[in-house]
C-alpha positions in Angstrom: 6.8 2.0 5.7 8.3 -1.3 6.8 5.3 -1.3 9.4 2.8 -1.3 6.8 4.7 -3.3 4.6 4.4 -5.8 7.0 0.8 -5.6 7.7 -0.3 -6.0 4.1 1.7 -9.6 3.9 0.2 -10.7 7.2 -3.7 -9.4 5.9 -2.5 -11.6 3.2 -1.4 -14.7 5.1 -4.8 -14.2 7.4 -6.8 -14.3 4.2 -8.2 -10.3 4.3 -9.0 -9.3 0.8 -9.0 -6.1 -1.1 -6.6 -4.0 0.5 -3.8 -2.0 -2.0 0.2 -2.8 -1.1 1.6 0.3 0.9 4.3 0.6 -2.0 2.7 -1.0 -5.3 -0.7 0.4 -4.6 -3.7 -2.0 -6.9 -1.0 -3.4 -9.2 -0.4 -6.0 -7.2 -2.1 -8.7 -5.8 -1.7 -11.5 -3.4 -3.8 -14.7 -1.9 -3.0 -17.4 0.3 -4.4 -20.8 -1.1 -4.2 -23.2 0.9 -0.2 -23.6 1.3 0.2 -21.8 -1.8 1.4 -17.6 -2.3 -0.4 -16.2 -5.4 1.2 -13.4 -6.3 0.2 -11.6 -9.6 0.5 -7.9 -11.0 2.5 -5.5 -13.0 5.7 -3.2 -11.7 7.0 -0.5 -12.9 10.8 -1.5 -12.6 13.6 -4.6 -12.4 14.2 -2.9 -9.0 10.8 -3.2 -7.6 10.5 -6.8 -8.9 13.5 -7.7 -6.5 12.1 -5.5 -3.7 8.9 -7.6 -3.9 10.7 -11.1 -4.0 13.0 -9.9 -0.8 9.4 -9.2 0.9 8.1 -12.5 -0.2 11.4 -14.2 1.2 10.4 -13.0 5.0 7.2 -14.9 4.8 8.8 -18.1 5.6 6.8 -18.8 8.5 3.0 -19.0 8.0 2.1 -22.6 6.5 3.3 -21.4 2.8 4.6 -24.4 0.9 4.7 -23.0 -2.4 4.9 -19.3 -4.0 3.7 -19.0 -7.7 4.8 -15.0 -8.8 3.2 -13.9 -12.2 4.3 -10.2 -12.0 4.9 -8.2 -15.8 7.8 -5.4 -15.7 6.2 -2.9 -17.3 9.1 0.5 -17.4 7.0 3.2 -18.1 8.4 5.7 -20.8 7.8 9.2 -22.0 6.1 10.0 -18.4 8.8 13.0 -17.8 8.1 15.9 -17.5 9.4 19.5 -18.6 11.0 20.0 -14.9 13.4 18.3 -12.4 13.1 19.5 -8.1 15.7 18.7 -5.7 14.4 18.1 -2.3 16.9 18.4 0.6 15.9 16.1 3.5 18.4 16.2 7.4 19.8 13.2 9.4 20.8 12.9 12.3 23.6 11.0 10.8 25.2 9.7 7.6 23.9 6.1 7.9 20.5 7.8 8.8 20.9 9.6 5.5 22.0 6.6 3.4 18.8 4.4 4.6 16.8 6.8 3.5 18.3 7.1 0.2 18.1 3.0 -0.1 14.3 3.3 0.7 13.8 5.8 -2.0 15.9 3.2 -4.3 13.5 0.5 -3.3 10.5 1.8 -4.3 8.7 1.2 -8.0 7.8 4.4 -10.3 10.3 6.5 -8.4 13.6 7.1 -10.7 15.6 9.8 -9.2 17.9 11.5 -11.7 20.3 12.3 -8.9 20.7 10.5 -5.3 23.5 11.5 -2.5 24.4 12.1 1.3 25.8 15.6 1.5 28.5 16.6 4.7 29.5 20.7 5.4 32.4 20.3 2.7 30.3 18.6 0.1 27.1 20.7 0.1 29.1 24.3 -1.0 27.4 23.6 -4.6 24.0 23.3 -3.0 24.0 25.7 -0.1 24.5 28.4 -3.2 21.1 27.3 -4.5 19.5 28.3 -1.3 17.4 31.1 0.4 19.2 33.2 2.5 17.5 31.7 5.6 17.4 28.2 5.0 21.0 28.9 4.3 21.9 29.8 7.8 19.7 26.7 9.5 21.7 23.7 6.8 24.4 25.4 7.6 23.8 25.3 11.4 22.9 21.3 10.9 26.4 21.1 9.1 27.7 22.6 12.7 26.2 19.8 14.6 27.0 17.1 12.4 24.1 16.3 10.4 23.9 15.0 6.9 22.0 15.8 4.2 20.1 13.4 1.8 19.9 15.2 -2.2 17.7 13.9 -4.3 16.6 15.2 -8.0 13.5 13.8 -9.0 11.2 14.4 -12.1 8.5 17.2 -11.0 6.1 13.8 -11.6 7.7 12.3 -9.1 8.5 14.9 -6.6 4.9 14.2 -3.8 5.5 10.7 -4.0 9.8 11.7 -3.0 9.3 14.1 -0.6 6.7 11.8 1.0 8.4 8.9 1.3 11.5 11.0 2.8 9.0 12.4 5.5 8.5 8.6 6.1 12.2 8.0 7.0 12.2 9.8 10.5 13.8 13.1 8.8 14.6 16.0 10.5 13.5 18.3 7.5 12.5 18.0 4.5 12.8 20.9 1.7 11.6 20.9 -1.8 13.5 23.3 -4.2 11.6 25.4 -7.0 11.7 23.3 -10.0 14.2 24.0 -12.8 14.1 23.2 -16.4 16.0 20.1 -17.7 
């Protein structure tokens, strides 16, 4: 995602128009002026808003003189619906497994109600919640020294997760049936 993070800014800085950020989509927009960054649009969270100015801060090269930001914080309420999913993604490692949860931290709309890096000793709880064969292949991961990322997400949200997991070089990603709040 990084890649095409990248690419949008430097469309930006070369002066192509119209194409959608990779993470905000057609809420936000950007144009080099001159030696001026115009940056307007809306987000959907405090923590998007810093995401975005840590992007703008890489673009120190490139002639810009001046950035002028006008992005609204717009936190979207009673969007929820009925169910939660918890999707399961492997890592190679633990640090594998806590970049990916950072990613899914960074990125606006995407509020999961539950976020951690499971070991063999940690995942009993979830391993219970399991089919039978997809049992015996995390368990085999545990064996080999894998991690596993949790996640609980809002059904709303759960494409956009599992997505954005597939994204961050994961071994696996599984989905959970949806339960009830």
């Amino acid at each position: 995602m990084a890649e095409k993070v990248d690419a949008w800014w430097l469309g930006v800085l070369s002066g192509e128009p119209g194409n959608d950020h990779p993470v905000y989509g057609s809420d936000l927009h950007a144009k080099l002026k001159g030696d001026i960054l115009k940056v307007s649009g809306v987000l959907e969270s405090e923590n998007a808003r810093k995401e975005l100015e840590k992007e703008i801060l890489t673009l120190g090269e490139g002639g810009i003189r001046r950035v002028r930001v006008k992005v609204e914080v717009v936190e979207l309420q009673g969007d929820r619906g009925v169910l939660k999913q918890t999707i399961l993604a492997f890592y190679t490692n633990a640090a594998q497994a806590r970049m990916a949860e950072r990613h899914l931290e960074g990125h606006s709309g995407l509020r999961p109600t539950c976020s951690q890096v499971l070991d063999a000793q940690t995942a009993a709880d979830v391993l219970k919640e399991v089919a039978v064969e997809w049992r015996r292949e995390l368990a085999e991961g545990f064996r080999k020294g894998k991690s596993l990322l949790l996640v609980e997400v809002d059904e709303i949200e759960v494409f956009r997760a599992a997505e954005l997991l597939e994204e961050t070089k994961s071994l696996e990603v599984l989905v959970l049936p949806p339960k009830v709040y």
